[in-house]
ROSE-4610 file (N, C-alpha, C; in Angstrom, 1 decimal, always signed):
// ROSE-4610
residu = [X/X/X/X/X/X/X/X/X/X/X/X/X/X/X/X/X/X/X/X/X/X/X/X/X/X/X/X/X/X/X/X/X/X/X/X/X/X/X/X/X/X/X/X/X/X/X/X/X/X/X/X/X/X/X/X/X/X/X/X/X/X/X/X/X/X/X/X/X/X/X/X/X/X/X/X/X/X/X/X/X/X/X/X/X/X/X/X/X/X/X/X/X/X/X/X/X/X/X/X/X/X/X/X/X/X/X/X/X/X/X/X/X/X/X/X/X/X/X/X/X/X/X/X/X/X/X/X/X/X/X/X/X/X/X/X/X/X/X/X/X/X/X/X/X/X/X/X/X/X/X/X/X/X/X/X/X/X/X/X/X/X/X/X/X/X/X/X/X/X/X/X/X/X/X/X/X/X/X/X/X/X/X/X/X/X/X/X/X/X/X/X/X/X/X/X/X/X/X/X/X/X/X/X/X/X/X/X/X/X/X/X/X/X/X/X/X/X/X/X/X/X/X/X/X/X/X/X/X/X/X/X/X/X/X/X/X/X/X/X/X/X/X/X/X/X/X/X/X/X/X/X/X/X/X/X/X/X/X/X/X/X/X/X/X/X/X/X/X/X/X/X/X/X/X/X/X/X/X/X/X/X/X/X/X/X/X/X/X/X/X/X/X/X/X/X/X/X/X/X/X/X/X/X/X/X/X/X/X/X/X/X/X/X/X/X/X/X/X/X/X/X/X/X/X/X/X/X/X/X/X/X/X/X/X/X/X/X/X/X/X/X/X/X/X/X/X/X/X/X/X/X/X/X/X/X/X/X/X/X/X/X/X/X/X/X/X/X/X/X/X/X/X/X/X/X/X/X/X/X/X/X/X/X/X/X/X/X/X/X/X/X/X/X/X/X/X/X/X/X/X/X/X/X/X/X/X/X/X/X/X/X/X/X/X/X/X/X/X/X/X/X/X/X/X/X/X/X/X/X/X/X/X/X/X/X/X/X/X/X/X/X/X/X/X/X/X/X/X/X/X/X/X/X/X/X/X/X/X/X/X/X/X/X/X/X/X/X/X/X/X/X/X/X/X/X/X/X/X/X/X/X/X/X/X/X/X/X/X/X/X/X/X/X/X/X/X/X/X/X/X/X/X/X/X/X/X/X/X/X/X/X/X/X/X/X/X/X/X/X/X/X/X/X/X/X/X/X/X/X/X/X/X/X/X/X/X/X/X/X/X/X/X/X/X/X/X/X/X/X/X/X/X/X/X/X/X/X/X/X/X/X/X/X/X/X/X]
num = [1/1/1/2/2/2/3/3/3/4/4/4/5/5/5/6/6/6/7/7/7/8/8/8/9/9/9/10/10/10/11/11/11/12/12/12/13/13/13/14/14/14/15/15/15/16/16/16/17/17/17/18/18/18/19/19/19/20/20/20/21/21/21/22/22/22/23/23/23/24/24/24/25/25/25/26/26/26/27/27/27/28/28/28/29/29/29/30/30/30/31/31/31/32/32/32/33/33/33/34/34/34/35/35/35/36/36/36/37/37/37/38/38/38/39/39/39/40/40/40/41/41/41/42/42/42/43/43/43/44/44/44/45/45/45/46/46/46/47/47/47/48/48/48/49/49/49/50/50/50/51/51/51/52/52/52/53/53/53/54/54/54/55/55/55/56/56/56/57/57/57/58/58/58/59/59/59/60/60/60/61/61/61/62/62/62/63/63/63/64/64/64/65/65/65/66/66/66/67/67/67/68/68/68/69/69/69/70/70/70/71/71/71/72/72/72/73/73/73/74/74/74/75/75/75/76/76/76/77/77/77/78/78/78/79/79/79/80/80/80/81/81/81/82/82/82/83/83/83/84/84/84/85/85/85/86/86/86/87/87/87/88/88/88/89/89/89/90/90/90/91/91/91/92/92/92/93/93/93/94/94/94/95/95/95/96/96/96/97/97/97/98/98/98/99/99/99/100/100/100/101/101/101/102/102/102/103/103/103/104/104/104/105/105/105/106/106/106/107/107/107/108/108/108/109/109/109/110/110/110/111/111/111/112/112/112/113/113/113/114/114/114/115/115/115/116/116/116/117/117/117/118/118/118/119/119/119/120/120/120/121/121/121/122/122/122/123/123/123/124/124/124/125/125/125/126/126/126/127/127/127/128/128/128/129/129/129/130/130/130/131/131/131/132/132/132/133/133/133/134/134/134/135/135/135/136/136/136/137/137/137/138/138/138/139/139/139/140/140/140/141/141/141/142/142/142/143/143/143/144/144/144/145/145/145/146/146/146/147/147/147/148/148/148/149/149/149/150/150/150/151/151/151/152/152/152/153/153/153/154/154/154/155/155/155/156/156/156/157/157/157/158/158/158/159/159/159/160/160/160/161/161/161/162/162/162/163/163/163/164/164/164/165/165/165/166/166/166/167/167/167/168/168/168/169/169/169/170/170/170/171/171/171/172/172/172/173/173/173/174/174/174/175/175/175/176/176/176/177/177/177/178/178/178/179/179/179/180/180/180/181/181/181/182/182/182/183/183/183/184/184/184/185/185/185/186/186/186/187/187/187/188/188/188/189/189/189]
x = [+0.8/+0.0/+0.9/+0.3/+1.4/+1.0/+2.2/+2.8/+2.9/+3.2/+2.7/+4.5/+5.0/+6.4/+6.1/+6.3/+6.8/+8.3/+8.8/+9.8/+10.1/+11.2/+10.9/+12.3/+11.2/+11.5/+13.4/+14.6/+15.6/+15.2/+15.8/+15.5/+15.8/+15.3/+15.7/+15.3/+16.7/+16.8/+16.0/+15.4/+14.5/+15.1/+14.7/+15.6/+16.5/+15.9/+16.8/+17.8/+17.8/+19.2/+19.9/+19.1/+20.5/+21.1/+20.7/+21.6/+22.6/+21.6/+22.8/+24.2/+23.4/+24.7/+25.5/+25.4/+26.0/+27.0/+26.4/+27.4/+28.6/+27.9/+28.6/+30.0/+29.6/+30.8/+31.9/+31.2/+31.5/+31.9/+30.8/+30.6/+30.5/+31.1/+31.4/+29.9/+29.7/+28.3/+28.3/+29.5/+29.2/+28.4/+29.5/+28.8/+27.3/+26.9/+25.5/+24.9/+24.8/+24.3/+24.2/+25.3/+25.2/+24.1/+24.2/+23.1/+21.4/+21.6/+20.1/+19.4/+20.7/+20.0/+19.6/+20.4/+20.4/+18.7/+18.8/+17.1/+16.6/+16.2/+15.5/+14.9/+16.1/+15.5/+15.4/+15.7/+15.2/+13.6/+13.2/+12.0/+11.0/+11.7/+10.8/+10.5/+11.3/+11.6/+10.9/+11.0/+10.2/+8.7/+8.3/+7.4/+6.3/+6.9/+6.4/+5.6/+7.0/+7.0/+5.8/+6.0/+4.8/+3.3/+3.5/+2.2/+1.7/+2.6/+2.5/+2.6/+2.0/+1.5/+3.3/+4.3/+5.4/+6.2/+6.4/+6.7/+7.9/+8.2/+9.2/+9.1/+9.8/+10.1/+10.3/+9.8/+10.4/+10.9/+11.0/+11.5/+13.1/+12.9/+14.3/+15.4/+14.5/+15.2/+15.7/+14.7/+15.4/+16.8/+16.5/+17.8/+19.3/+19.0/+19.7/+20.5/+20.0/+19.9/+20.6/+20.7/+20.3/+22.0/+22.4/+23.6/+24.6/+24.0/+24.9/+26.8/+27.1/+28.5/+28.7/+28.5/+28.4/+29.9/+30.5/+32.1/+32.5/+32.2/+33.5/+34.1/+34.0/+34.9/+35.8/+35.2/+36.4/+38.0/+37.3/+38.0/+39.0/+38.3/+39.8/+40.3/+40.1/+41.0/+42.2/+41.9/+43.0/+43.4/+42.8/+43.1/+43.4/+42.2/+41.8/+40.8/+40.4/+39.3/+37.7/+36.9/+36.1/+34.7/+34.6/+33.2/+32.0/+31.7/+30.8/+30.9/+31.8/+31.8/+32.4/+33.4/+32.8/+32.0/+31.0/+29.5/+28.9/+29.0/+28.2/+28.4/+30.0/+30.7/+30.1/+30.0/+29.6/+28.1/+27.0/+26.2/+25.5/+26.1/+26.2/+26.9/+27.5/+27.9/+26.8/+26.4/+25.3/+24.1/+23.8/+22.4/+21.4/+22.2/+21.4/+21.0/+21.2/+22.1/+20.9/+19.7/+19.4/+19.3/+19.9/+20.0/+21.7/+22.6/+24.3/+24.0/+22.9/+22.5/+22.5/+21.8/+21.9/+22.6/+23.0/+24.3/+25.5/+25.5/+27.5/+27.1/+25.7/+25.9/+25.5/+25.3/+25.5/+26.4/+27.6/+28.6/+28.7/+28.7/+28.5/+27.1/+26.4/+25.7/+25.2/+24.8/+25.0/+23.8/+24.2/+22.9/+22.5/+21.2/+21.3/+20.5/+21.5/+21.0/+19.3/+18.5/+17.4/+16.4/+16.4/+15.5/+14.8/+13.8/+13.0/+13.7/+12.9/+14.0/+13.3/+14.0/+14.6/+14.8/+15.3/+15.5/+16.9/+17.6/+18.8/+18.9/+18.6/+18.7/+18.1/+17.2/+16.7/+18.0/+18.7/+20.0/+20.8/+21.3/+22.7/+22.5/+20.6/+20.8/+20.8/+19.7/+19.9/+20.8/+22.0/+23.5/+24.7/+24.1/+24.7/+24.0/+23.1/+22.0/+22.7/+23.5/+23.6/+25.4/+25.6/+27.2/+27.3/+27.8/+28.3/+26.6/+26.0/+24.3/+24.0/+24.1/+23.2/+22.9/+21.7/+21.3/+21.8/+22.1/+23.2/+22.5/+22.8/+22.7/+23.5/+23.1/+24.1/+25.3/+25.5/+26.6/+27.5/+26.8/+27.4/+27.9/+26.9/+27.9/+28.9/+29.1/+30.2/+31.0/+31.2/+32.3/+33.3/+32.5/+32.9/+33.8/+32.9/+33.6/+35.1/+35.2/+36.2/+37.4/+36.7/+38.2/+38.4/+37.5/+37.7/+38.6/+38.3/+38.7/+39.3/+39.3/+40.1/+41.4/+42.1/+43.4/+44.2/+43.6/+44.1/+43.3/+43.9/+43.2/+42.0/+42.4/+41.6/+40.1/+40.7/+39.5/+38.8/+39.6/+38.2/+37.7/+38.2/+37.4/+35.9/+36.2/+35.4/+34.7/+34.6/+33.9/+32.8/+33.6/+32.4/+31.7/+32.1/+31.4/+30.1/+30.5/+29.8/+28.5/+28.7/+27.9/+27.3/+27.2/+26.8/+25.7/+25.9/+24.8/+23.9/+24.3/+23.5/+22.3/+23.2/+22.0/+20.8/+21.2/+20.3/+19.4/+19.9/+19.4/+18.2/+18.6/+17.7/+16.9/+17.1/+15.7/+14.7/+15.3/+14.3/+13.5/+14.2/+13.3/+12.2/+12.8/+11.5/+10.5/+10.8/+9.5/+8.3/+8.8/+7.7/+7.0/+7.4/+6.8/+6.4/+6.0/+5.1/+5.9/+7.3/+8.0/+9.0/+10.3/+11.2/+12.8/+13.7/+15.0/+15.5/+14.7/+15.3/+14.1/+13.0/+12.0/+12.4/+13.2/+13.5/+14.0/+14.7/+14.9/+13.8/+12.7/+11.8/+11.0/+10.6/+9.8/+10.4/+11.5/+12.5/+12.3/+11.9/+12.1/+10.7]
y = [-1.2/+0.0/+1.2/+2.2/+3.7/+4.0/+4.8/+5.6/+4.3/+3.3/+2.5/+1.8/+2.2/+1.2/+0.2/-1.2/-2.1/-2.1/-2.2/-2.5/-3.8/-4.7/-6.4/-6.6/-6.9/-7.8/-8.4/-8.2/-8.5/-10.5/-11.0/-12.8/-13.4/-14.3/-15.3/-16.2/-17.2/-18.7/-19.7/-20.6/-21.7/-22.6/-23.3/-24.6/-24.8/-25.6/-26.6/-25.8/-24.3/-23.3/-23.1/-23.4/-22.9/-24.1/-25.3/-26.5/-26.7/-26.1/-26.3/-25.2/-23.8/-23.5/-23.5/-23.9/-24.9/-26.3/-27.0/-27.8/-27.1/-26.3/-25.5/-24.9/-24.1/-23.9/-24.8/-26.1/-27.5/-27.1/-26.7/-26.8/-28.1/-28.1/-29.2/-30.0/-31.3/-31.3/-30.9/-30.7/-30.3/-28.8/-27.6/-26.7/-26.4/-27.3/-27.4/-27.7/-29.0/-29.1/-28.0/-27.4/-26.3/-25.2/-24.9/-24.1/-24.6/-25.6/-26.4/-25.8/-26.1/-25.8/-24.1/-23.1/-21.6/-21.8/-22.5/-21.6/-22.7/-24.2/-24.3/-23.2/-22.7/-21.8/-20.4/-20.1/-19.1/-18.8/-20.2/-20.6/-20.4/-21.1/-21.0/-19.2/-18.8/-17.3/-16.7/-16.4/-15.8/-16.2/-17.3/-17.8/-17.5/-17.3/-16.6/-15.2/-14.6/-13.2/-12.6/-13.3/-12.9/-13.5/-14.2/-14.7/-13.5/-12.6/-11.5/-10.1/-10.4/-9.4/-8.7/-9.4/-8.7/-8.8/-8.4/-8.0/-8.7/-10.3/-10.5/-11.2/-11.7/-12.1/-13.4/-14.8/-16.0/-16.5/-16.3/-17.0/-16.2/-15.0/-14.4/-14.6/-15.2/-15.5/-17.0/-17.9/-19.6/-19.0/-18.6/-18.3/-17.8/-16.9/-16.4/-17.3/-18.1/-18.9/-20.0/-20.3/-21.7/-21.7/-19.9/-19.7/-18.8/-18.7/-17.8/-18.2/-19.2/-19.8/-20.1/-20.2/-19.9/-19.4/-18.4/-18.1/-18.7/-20.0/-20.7/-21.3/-21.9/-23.0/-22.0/-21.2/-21.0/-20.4/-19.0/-19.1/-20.0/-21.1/-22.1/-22.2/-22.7/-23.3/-22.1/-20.8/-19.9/-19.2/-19.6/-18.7/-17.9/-17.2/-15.6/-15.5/-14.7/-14.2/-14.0/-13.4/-12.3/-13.2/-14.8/-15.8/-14.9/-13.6/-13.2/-12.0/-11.3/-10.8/-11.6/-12.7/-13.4/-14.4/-14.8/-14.7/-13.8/-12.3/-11.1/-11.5/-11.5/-11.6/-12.3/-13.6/-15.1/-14.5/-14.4/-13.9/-13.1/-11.6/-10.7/-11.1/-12.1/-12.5/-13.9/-13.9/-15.1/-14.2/-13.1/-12.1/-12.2/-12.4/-12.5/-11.4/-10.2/-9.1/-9.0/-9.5/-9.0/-10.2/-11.5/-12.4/-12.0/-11.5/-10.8/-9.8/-8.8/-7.8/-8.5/-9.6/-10.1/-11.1/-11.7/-12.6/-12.0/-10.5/-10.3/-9.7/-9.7/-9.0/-10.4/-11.7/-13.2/-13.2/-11.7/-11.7/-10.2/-9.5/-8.2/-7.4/-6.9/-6.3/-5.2/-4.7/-3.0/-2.5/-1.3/-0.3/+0.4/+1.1/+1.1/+0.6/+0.4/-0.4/-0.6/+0.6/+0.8/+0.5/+0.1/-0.7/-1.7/-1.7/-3.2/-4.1/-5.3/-6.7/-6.7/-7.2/-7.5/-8.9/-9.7/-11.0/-11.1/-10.0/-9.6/-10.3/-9.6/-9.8/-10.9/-12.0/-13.2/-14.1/-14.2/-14.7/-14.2/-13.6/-13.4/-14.0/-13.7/-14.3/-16.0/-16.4/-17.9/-18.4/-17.9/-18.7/-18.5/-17.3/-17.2/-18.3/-19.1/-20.1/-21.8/-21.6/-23.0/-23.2/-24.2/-24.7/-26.3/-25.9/-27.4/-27.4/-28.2/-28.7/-29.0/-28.3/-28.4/-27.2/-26.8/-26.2/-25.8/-24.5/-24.0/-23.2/-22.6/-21.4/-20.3/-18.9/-18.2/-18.5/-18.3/-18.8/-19.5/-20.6/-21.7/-21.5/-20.5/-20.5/-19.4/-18.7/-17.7/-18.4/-19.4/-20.2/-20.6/-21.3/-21.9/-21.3/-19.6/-18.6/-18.4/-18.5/-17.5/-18.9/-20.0/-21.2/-20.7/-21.2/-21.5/-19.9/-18.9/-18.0/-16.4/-17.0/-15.9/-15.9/-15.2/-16.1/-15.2/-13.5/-12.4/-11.6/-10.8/-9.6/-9.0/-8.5/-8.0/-8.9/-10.2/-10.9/-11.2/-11.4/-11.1/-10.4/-9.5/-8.0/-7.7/-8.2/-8.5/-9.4/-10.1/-11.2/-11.6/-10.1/-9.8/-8.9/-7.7/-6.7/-7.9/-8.4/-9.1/-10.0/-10.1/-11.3/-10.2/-8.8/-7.7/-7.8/-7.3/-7.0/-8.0/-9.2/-10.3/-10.7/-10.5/-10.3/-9.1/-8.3/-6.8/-7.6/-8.0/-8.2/-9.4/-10.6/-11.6/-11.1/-9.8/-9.5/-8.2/-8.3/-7.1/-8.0/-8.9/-10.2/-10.9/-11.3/-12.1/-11.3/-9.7/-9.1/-9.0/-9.3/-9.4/-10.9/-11.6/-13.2/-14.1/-14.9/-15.3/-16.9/-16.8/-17.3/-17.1/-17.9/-17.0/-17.8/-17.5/-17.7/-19.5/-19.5/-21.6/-22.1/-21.1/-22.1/-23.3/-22.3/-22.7/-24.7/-24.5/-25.9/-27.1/-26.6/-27.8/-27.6/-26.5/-25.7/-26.7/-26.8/-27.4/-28.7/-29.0/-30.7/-31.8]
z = [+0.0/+0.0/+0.0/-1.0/-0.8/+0.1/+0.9/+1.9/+3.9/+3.2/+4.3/+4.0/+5.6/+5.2/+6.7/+5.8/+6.7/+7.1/+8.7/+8.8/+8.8/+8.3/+8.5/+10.3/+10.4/+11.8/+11.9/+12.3/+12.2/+12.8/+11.5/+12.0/+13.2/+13.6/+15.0/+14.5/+14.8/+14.7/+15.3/+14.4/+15.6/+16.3/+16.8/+17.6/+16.7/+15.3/+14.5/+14.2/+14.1/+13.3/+14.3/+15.6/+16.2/+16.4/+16.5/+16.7/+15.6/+14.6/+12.9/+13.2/+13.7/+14.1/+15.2/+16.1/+17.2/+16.4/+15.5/+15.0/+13.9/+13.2/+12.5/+12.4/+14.5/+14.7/+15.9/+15.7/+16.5/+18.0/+18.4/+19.6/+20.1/+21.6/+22.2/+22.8/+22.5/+23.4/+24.7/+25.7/+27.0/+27.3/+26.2/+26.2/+25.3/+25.0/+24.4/+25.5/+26.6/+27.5/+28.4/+28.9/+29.4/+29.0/+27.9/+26.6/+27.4/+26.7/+27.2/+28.8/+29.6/+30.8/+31.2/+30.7/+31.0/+30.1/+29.3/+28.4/+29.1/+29.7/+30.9/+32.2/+32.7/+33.7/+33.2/+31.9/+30.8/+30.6/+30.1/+30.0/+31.1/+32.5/+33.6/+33.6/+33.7/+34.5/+33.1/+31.7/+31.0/+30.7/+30.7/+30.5/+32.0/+33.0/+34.4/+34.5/+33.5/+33.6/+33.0/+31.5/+30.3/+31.3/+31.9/+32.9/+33.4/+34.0/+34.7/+33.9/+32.8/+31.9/+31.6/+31.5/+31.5/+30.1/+29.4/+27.7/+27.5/+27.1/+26.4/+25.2/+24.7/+23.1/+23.4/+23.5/+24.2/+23.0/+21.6/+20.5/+21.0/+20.5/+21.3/+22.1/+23.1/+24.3/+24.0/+23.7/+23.1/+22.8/+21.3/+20.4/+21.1/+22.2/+23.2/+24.0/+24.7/+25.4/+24.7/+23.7/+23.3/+22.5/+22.7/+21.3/+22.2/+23.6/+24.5/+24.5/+24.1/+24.1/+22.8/+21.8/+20.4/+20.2/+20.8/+20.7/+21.4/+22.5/+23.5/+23.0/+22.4/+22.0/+20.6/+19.6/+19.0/+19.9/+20.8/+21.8/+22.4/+22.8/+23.1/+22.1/+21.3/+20.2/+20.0/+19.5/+19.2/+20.6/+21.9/+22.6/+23.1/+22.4/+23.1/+24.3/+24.4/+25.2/+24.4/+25.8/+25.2/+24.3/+25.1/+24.1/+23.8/+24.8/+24.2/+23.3/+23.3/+22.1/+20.5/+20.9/+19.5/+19.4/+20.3/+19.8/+19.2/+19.1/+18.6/+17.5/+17.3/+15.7/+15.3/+15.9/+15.1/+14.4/+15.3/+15.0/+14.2/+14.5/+13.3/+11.8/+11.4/+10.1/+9.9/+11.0/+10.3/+10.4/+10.7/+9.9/+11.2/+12.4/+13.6/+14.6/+14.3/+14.9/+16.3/+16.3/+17.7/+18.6/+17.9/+19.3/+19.4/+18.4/+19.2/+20.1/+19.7/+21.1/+21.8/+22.4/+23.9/+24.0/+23.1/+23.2/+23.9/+23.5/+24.1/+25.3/+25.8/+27.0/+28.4/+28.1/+29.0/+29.6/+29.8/+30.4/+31.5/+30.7/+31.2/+30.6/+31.4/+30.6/+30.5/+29.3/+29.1/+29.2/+29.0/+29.3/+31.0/+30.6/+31.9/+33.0/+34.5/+35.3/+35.7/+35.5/+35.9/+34.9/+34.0/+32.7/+33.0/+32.4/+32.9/+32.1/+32.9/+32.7/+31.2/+30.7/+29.4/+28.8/+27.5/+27.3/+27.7/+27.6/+27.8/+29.8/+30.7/+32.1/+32.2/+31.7/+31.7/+31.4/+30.6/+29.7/+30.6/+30.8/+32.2/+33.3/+33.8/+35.4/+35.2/+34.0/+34.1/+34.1/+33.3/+33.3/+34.3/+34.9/+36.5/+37.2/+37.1/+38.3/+37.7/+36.2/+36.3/+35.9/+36.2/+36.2/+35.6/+34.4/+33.3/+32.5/+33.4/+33.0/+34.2/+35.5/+36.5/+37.1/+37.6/+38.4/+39.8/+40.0/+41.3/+41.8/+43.2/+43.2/+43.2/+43.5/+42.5/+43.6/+44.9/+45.7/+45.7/+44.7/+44.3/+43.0/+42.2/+40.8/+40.7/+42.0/+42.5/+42.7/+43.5/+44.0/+42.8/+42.2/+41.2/+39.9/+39.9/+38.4/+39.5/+40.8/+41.3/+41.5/+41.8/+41.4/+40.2/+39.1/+37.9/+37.0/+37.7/+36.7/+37.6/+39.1/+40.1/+40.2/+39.1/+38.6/+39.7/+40.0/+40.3/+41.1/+41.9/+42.8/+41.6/+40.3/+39.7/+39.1/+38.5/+38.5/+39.1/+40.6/+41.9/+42.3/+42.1/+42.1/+41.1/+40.2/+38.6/+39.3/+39.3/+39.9/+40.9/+42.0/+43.3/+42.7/+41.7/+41.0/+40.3/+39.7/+39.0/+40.1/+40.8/+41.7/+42.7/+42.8/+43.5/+42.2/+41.0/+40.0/+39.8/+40.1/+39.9/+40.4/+41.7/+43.1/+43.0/+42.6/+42.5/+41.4/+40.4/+38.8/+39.7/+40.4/+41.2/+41.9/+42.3/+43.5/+42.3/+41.6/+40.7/+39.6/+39.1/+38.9/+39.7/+40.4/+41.8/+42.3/+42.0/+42.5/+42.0/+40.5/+39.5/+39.5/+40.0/+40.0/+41.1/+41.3/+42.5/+43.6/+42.6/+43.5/+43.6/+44.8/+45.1/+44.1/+44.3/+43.5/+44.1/+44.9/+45.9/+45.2/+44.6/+44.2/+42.8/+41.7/+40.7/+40.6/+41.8/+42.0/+42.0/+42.5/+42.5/+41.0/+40.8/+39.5/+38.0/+38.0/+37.1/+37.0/+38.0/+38.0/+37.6]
């Protein structure tokens, strides 16, 4: 119709594409399992939210979820750094560009603190709640980033910064929903 512009929708991958690209870039099955479980309690926690009249994108969020480590493994191989920003890369050259917006931020995440939750804060906190393919809590998946990657004064520093925002990001979640962060454990099962 004249004077009528459609904008088209930037694409998101379905299950099957993102497993295609998951093998693609020969991801390891461990970190696929891992994958699986963050959009498990992805799922719980968005699927809650939208209950509670709360605006998210759950195709979005799969894709997110499901592609959040998408850069780990090339990472090891040439070892560098930085899985989520080349996940963006990965992504943005495969024509993904708004599951890379929340893909590079499953690490740090941007913008500002006071925003409503987002697919983006769904995807960070779930994969702060789980370790390999099980279900933690975040205490527990603190413990674990600060063996696994507290090499230094500064990384632990990064680390408590990081698990300070988490916590905030966990109670501004749970206020919107009708159970608490110990619930997830039974909810899942």
């Amino acid at each position: 119709m004249p004077g009528i512009t459609l904008s088209a929708q930037p694409p998101i991958p379905d299950e099957r594409q993102c497993y295609a690209l998951l093998e693609k870039y020969a991801t390891p099955e461990h970190i696929i399992a891992h994958s699986r479980k963050v959009w498990d309690v992805a799922r719980l926690l968005g699927r809650s939210l939208i209950q509670r009249e709360h605006p998210l994108d759950l195709d979005l969020l799969a894709a997110s979820c499901l592609l959040h480590d998408i850069g780990k493994y090339p990472c090891i191989l040439d070892g560098s750094g930085r899985h989520d920003v080349r996940g963006e890369e990965i992504l943005e050259q495969e024509g993904y560009s708004e599951v890379a917006r929340i893909v590079v931020q499953h690490v740090v995440l941007r913008g500002p603190k006071d925003s409503p939750i987002r697919e983006e804060h769904v995807l960070f906190y779930a994969d702060k709640r789980v370790v390999h393919d099980e279900l933690v809590s975040l205490d527990d998946r603190f413990v674990y980033l600060e063996q696994t990657y507290g090499r230094n004064v500064q990384s632990i520093e990064r680390l408590a910064a990081m698990k300070q925002e988490t916590v905030g990001l966990e109670k501004k979640i749970f206020l919107l929903l009708e159970f608490g962060p110990e619930d997830v454990f039974g909810l899942l099962d």
